[in-house]
C-alpha positions as CSV (number, residue, x, y, z in Angstrom):
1,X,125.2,-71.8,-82.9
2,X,127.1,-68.7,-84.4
3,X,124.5,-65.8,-83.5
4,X,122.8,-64.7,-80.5
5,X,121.0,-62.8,-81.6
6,X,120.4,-60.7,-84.8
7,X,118.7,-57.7,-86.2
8,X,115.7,-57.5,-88.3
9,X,117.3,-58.8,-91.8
10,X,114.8,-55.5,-93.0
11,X,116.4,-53.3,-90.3
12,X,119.7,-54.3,-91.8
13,X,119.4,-53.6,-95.1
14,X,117.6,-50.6,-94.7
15,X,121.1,-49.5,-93.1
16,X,123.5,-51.2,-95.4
17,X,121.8,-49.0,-98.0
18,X,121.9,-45.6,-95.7
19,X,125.1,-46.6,-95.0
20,X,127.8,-43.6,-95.1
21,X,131.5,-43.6,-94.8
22,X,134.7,-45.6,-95.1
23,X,132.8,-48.8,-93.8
24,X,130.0,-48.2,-95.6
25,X,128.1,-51.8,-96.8
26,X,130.3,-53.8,-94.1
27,X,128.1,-55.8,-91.8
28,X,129.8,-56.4,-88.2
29,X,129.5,-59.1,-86.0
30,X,130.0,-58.5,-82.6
31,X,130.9,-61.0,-79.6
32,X,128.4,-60.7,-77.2
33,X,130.6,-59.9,-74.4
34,X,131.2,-56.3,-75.8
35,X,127.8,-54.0,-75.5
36,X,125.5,-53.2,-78.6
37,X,122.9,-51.3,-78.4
38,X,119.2,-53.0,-78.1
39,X,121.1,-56.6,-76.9
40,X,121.5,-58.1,-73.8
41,X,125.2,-58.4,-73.0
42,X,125.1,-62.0,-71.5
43,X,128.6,-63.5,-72.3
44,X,127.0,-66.6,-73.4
45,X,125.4,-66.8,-70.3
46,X,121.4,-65.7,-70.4
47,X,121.4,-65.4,-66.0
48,X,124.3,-62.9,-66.6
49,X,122.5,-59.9,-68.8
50,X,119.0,-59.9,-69.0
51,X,118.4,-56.0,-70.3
52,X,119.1,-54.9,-73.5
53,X,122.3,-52.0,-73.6
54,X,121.2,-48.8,-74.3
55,X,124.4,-47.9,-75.2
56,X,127.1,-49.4,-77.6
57,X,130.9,-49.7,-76.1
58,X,133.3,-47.6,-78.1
59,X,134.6,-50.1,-80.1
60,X,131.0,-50.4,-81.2
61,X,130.2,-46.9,-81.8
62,X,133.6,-45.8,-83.8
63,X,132.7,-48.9,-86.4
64,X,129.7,-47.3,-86.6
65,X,130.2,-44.3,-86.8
66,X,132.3,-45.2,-90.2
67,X,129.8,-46.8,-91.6
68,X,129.8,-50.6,-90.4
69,X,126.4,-52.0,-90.1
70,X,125.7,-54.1,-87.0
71,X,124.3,-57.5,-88.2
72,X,123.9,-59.2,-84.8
73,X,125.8,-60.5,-81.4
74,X,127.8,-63.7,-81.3
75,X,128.6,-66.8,-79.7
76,X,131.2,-67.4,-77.2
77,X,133.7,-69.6,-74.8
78,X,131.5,-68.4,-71.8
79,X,133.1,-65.1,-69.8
80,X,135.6,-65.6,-72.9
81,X,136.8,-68.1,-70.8
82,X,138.6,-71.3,-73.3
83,X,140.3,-71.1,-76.7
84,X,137.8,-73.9,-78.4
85,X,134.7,-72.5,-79.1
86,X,132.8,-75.4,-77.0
87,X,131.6,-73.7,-73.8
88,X,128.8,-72.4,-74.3
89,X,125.7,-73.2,-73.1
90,X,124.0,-72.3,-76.4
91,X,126.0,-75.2,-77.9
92,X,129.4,-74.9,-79.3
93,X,130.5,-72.9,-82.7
94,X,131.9,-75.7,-85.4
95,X,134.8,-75.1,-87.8
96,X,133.2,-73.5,-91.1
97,X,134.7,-76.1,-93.3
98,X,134.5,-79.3,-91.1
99,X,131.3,-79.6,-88.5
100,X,133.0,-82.4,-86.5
101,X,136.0,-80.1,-85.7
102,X,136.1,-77.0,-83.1
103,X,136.1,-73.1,-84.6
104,X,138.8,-71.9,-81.9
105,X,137.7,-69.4,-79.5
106,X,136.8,-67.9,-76.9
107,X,135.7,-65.4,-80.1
108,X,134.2,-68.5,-82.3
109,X,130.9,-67.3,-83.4
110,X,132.9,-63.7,-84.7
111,X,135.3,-65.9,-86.5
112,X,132.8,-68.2,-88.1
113,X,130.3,-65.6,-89.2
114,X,133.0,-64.0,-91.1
115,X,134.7,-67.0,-92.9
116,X,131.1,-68.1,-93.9
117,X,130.2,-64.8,-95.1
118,X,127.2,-64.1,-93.2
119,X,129.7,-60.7,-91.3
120,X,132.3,-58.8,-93.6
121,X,134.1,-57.6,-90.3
122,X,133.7,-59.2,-86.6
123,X,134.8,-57.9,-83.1
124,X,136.3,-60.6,-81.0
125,X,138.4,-60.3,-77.5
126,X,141.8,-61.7,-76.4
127,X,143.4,-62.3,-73.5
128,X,145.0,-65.7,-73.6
129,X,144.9,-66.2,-77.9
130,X,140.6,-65.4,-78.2
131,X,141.1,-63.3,-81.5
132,X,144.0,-65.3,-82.8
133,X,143.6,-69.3,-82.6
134,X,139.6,-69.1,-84.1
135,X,141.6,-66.8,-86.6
136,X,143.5,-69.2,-87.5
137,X,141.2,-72.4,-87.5
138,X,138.8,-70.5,-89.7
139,X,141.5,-69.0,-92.4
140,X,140.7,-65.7,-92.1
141,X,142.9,-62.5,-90.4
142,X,143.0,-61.7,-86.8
143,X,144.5,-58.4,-85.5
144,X,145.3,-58.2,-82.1
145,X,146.6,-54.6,-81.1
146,X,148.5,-53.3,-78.7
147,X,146.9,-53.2,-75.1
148,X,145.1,-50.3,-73.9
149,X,144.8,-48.6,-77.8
150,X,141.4,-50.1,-78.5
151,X,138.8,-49.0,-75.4
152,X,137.9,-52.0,-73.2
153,X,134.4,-50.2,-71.8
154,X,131.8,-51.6,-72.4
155,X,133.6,-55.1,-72.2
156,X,132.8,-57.8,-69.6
157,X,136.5,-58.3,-68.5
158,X,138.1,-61.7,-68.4
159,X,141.5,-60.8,-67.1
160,X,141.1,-57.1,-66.8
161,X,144.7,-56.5,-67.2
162,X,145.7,-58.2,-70.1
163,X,142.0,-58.3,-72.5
164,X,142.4,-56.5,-75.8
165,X,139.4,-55.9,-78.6
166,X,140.6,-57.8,-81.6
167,X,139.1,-57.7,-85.1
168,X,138.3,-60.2,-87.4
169,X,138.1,-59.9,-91.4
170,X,138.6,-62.1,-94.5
171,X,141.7,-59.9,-95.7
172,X,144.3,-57.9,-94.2
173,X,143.2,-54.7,-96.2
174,X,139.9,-54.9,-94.4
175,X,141.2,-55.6,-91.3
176,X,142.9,-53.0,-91.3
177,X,140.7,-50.5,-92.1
178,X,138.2,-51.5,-89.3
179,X,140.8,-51.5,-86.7
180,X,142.3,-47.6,-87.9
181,X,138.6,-46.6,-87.4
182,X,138.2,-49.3,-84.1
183,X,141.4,-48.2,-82.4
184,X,141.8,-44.7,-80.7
185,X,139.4,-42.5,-78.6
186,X,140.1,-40.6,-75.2
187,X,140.2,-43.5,-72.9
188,X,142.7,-45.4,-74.9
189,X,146.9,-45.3,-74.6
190,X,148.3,-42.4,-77.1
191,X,150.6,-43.8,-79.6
192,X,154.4,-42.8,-78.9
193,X,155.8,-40.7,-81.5
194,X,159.0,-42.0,-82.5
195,X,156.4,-45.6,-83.1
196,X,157.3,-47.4,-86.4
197,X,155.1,-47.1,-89.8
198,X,156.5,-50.3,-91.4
199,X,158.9,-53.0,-91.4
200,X,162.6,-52.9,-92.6
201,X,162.9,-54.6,-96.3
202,X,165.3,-57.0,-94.4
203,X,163.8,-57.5,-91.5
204,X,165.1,-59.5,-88.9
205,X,162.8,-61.8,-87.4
206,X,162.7,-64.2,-84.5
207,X,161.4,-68.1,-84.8
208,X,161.5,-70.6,-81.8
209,X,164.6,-73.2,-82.1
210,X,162.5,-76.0,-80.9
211,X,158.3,-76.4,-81.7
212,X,157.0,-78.4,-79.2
213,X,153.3,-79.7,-79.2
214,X,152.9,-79.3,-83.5
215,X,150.7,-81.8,-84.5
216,X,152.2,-83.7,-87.4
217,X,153.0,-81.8,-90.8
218,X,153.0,-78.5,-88.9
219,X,156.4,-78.0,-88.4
220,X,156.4,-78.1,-92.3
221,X,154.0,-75.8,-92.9
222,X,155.7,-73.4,-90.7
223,X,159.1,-74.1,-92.3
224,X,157.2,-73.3,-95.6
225,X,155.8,-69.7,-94.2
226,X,159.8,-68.9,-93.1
227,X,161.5,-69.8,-96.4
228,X,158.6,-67.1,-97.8
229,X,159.4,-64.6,-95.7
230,X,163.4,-65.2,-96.6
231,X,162.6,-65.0,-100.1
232,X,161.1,-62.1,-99.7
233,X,164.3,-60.3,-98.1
234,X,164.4,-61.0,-94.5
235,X,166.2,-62.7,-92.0
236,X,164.6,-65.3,-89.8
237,X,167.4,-66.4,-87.1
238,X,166.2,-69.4,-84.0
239,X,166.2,-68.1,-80.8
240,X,165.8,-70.0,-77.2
241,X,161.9,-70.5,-76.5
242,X,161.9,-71.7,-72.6
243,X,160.8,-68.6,-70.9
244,X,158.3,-67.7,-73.5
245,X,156.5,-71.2,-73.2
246,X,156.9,-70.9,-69.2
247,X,155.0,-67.4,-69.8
248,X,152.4,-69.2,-71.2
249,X,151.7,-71.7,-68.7
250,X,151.8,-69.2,-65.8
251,X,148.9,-67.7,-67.7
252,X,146.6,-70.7,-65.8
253,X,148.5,-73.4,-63.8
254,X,149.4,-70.0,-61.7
255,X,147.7,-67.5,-59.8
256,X,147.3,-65.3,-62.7
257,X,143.9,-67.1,-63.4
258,X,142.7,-64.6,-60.2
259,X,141.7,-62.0,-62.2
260,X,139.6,-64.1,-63.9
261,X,137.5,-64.3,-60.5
262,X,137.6,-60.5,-60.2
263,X,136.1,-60.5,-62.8
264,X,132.9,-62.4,-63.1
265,X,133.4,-64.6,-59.8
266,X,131.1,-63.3,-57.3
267,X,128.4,-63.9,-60.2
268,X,129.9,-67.4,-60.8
269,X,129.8,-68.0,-57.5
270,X,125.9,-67.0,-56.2
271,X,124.8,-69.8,-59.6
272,X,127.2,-72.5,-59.6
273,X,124.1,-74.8,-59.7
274,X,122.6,-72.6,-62.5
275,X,122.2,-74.6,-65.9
276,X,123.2,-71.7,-67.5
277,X,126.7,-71.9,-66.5
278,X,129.3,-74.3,-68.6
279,X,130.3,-76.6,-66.0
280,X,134.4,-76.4,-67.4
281,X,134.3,-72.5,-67.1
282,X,132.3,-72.7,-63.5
283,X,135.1,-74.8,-62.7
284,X,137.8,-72.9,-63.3
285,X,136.5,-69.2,-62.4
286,X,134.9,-70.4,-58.9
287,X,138.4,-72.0,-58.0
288,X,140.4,-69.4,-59.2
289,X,139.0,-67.3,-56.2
290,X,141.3,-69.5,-54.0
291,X,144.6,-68.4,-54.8
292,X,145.9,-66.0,-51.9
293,X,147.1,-62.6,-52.7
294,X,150.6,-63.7,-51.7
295,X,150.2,-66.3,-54.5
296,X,149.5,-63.1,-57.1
297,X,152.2,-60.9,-56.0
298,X,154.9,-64.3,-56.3
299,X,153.4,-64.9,-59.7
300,X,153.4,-61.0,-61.0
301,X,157.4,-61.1,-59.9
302,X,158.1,-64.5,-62.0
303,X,156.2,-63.1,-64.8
304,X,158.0,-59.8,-65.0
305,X,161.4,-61.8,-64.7
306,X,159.6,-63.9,-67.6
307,X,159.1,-61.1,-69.6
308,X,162.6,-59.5,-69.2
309,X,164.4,-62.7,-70.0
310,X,162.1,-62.8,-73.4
311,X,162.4,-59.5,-74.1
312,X,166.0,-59.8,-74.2
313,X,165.8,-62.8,-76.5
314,X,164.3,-60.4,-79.0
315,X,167.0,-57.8,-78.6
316,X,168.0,-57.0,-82.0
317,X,165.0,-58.6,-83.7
318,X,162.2,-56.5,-85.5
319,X,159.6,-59.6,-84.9
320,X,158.4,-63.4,-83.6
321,X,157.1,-65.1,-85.7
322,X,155.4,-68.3,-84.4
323,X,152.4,-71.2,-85.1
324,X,149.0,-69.6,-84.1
325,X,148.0,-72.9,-82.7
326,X,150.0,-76.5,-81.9
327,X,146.7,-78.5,-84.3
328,X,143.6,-78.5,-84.8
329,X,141.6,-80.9,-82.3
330,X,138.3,-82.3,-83.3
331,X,134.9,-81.5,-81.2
332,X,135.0,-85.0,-79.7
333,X,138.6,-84.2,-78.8
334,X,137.8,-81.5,-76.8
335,X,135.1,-82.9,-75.1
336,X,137.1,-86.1,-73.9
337,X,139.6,-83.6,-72.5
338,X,138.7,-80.2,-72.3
339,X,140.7,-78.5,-70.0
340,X,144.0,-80.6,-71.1
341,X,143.5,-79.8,-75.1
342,X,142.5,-76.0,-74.2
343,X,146.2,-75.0,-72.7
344,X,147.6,-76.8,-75.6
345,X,146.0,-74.6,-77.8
346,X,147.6,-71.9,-75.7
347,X,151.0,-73.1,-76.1
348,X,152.2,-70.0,-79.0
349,X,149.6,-67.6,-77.5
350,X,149.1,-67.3,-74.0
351,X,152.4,-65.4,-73.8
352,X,151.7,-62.7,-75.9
353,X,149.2,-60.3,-73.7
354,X,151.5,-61.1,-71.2
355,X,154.1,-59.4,-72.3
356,X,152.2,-56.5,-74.0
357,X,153.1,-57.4,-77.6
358,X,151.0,-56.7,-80.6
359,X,150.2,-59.5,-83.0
360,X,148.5,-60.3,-86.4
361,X,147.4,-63.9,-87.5
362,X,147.2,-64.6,-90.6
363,X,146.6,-67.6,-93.0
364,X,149.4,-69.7,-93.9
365,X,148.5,-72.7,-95.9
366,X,146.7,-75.8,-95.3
367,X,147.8,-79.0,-93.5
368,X,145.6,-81.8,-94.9
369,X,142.0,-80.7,-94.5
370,X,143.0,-78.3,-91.8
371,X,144.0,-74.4,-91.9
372,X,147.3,-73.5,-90.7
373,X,148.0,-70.0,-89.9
374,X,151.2,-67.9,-88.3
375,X,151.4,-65.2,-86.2
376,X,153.7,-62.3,-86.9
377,X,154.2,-60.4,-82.8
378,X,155.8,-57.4,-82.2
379,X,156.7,-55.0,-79.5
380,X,154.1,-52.6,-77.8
381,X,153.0,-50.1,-80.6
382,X,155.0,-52.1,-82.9
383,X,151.4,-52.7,-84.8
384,X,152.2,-51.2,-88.4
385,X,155.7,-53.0,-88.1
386,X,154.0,-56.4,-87.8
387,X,151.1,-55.7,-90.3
388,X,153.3,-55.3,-92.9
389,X,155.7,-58.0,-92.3
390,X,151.9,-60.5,-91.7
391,X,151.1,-59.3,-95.3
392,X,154.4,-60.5,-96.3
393,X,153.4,-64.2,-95.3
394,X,150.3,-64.7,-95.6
395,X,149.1,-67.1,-98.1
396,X,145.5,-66.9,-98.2
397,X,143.0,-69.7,-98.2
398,X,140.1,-71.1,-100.3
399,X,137.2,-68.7,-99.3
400,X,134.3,-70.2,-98.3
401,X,132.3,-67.0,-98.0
402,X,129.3,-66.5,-99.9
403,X,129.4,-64.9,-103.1
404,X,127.8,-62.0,-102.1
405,X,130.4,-60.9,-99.8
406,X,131.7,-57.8,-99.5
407,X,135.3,-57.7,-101.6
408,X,138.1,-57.2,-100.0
409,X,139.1,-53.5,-99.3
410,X,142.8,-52.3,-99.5
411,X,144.1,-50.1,-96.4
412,X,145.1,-46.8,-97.5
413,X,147.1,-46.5,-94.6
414,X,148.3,-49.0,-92.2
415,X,146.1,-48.8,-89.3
416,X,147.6,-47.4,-86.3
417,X,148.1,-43.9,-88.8
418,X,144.5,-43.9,-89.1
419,X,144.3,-44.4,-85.6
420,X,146.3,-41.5,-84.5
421,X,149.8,-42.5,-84.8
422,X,151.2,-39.0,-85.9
423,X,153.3,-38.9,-89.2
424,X,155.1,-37.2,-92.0
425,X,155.9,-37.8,-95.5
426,X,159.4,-37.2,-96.2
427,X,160.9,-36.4,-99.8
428,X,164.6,-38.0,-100.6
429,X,166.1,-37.1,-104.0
430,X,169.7,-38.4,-103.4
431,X,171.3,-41.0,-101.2
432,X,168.4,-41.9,-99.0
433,X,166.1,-43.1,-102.3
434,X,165.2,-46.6,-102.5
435,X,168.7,-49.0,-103.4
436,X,170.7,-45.8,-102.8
437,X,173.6,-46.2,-99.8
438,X,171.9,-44.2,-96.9
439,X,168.1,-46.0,-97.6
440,X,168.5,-48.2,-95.0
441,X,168.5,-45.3,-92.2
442,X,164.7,-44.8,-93.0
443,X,164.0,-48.6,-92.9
444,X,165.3,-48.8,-89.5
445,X,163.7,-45.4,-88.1
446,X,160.4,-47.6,-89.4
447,X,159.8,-45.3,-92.1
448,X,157.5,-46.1,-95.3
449,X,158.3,-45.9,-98.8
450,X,155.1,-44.3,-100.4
451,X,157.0,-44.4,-103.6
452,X,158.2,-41.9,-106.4
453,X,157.0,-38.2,-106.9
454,X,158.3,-34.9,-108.7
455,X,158.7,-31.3,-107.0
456,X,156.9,-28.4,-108.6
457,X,159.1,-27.0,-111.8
458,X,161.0,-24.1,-109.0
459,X,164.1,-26.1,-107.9
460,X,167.9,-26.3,-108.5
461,X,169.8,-29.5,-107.8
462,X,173.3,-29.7,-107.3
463,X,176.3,-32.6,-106.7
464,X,177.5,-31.3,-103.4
465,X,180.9,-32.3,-102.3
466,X,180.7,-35.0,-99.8
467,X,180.9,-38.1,-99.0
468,X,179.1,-40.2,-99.8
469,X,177.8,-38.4,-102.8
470,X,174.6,-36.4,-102.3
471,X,172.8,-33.7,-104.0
472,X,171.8,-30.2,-102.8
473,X,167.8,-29.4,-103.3
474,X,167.2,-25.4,-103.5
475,X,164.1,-23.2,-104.8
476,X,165.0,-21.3,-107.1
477,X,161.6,-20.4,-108.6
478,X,160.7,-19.1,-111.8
479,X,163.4,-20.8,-114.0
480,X,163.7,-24.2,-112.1
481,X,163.2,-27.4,-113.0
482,X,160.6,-30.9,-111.7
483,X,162.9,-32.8,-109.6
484,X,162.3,-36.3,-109.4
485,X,162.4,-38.1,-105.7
486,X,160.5,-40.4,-103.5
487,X,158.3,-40.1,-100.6
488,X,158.7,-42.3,-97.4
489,X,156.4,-41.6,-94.3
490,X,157.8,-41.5,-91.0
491,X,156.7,-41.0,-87.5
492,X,157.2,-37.3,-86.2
493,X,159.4,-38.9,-83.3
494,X,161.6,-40.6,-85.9
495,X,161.5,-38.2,-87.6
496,X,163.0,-35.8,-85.4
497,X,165.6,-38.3,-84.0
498,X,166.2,-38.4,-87.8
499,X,167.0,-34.7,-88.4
500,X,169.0,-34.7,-85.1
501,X,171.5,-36.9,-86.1
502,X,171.7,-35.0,-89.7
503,X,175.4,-34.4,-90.6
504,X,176.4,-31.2,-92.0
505,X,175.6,-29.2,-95.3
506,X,172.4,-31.3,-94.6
507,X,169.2,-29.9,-93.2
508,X,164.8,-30.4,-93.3
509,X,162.8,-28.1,-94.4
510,X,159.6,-27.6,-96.6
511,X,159.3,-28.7,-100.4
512,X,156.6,-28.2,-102.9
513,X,155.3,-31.0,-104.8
514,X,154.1,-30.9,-108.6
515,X,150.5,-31.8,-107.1
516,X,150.8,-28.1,-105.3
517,X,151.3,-29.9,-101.9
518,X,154.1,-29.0,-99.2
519,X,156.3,-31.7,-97.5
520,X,159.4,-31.9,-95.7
521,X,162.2,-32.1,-98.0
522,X,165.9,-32.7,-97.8
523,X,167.6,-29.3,-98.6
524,X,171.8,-28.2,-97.9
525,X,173.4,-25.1,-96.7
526,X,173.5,-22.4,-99.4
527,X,177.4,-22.1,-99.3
528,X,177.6,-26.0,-99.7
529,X,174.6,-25.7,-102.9
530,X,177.1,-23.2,-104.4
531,X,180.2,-24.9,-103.9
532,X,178.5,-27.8,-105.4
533,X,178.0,-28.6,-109.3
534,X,174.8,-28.0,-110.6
535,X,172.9,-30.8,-112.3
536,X,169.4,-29.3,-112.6
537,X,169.3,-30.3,-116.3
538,X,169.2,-34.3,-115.5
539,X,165.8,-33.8,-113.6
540,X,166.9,-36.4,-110.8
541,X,169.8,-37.7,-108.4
542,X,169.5,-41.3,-110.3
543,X,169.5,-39.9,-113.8
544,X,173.0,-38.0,-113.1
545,X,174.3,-40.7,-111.5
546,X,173.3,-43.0,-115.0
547,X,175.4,-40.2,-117.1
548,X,178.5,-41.4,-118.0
549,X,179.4,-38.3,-118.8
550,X,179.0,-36.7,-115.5
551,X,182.5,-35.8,-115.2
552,X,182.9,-36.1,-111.4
């Protein structure tokens, strides 16, 4: 069963045609562990929420409020508890393509809804891999943010410290959209402002040396998503994987698995012999209220000195990249060994909340019959730095949406600008232009190339004396000429580390565009301009430096 419930299909489509805003004639899904106004929050358990919500949780609201249209609620791992999409007691969520095989979870019914087309964009949680492994068993994109930039209110918390609101679309443009109108709101942590906007053309990413648990052909299909993402400029080095994996497994063979019980256990507890409750997620909630709070406090330590050593791996690194999940297992698979096949499927996620890193799944290919997908992870409020380099490999799947589905939408911006991350768009007419020697500062500052522009006809540009060569912007006005440059966008944290760090004749300041808009702009010290040679008549650093008769 994918829905829990769902709106009049008249109700709907009175709204998708009222609809206003950038969302406007997306239908969202919504796991039913997150609050939507007019239905019960149960968690995929009926004892635990009886009353409908009159209120929907941010995450709800600010989709709405752009125009999404809810469609319905959907089925869960119970207490988005289990990464299989079997524990419910509504009956488990099957893959979309192949009914004998699991959908992932805890966020299945999400996932499904939107691979079969029935939801355009779905929100799922994740704590231990719930927005990312049902992601990647159903071949669509997962985005799991940051922690703490998406609200959690209104959520029924699994492990209160480490849960993040995910999304869940067909495409990355989509997903992206949803989650720059999802993410943000006073209750939520404020972007930094030195965060990156993009990835570095040759970015440097991380892969484990050894891939334990891949079912066979998986290793292959990861080898194939690295030798895209070198072809495409970047450098993917091995590093060690021990602490990561050992992360992982703290996540539940430890004391960590307490929160879980903070959670939801007294309620667990007071109906373990209610029929409502999945006996495999009973299980493990009502024992996790034995560990000692001694027991927490070791585990914490181990798990910070976990984290540190990891971190450190990634020294140097822009990104991980790793398998979104080991296999796929089949439903009878599951059922034969559910808990033992479920921290499997944690093996290249349960680390990741842990450690406060951002991720993105995307598709990656098939294996046989079954979707394979990586996962591109970054540091904390790395997000736009891992979006770009997940659009980088993602090789998306045969759709099995319906026809009628909403097409894909392209991002205008990557998501965590739309979500607040505060930015500027910077104009480069000499050595910091795409290919030219000095580029590279503004790929690792995390800045974006927006691509080329011209200034309003009111400048003079000159070939100052330095070295290396650069030119000298200056407004001149009446009697000046369209220079041609490039725009990159760049947080206002870079960008002032940026302008600190600016060598002499060199300075910022404002620039007028041919458009009539204002941006900052490289310009020089007058004295250096005039010292320079004036080469206003070529129109454009690159076009002088093309002239063989330059004479320099």
């Amino acid at each position: 069963m994918i829905w829990l419930g769902l709106r009049p299909a008249d109700e709907v489509a009175a709204d998708l045609a009222a609809s206003r805003g950038p969302l406007a004639g997306l239908r969202l899904a919504v796991k039913n562990n997150v609050d939507v106004a007019g239905f019960a929050t149960t968690a995929a358990c009926p004892a635990f929420g009886a009353e409908p919500m009159d209120v929907d949780a941010p995450a709800v609201a600010r989709l709405r409020s752009a125009g999404a249209t809810v469609v319905g609620v959907t089925n869960l791992d119970q207490f988005a508890t289990g990464l299989v999409g079997q524990r419910s007691p509504h009956g488990g969520v099957p893959d979309a393509r192949r009914p004998d095989y699991i959908s992932g979870g805890s966020s299945s019914g999400s996932a499904v809804a939107v691979a079969l087309g029935q939801a355009d964009i779905a929100i799922g949680t994740d704590t231990a891999g719930s927005g990312r492994i049902p992601a990647a068993f159903q071949g669509i994109v997962g985005i799991k943010p940051t922690l703490g930039v998406v609200s959690t209110a209104g959520v029924v918390p699994a492990c209160r410290s480490w849960d993040a609101v995910t999304i869940f679309a067909r495409d990355l443009g989509t997903a992206s959209l949803a989650m720059g109108f999802m993410a943000g709101g006073p209750d939520t942590r404020p972007w930094p402002g030195d965060a990156p906007v993009a990835a570095p053309f040759r970015a440097r990413i991380a892969v484990s040396a050894k891939l334990p648990g891949l079912s066979p052909g998986w290793d292959t299909a990861f080898a194939e998503a690295i030798e895209r993402l070198r072809a495409d400029g970047c450098l993917v080095e091995e590093i060690p994987f021990d602490t990561f994996l050992a992360a992982a497994r703290l996540l539940y063979d430890g004391a960590l698995v307490a929160e879980r019980h903070a959670a939801v256990g007294s309620f667990v507890d007071a109906h373990l012999d209610d029929s409502a409750l999945d006996p495999t997620v009973a299980a493990i909630i009502h024992k996790a209220g034995q560990h000692t709070a001694s027991a927490l406090v070791q585990d914490l330590a181990q798990l910070e000195s976990l984290k540190q050593a990891s971190l450190a791996l990634l020294d140097g690194f822009d990104a991980l990249l790793v398998p979104t999940a080991p296999g796929h297992p089949s439903i009878a698979e599951v059922a034969a060994d559910p808990v033992g096949v479920n921290s499997w499927l944690g093996t290249y996620t349960n680390f990741c909340n842990l450690f406060d890193l951002c991720a993105v799944a995307v598709p990656s290919g098939t294996v046989g019959e079954a979707q394979f997908g990586v996962t591109v992870l970054a540091r904390p409020f790395h997000d736009a730095l891992a979006l770009d380099l997940a659009g980088r490999v993602l090789l998306a799947p045969s759709p099995v949406a319906a026809p009628e589905s909403a097409p894909p939408r392209p991002a205008p911006v990557p998501w965590p600008v739309a979500a607040g991350l505060p930015v500027e768009r910077l104009l480069v007419v000499g050595a910091h232009l795409k290919g030219q020697p000095l580029s590279g500062e503004l790929e690792r500052l995390g800045a974006r190339w927006l691509g080329p522009v011209t200034t309003a006809s009111v400048h003079a540009l000159s070939a100052l004396d330095t070295t290396p060569p650069k030119p000298g912007l200056e407004r001149i006005g009446p009697g000046g000429v369209a220079v041609e440059g490039e725009l990159w966008e760049v947080s206002v944290g870079a960008l002032g580390r940026f302008l600190a760090a600016l060598p002499a004749p060199m300075n910022l300041g404002r620039v007028e565009l041919a458009d009539g808009s204002w941006v900052v702009g490289f310009g020089a010290a007058a004295e250096a301009v005039r010292a320079g040679k004036d080469i206003s008549e070529f129109g454009g650093w690159k076009a002088w430096l093309g002239n063989a008769d330059r004479n320099d």
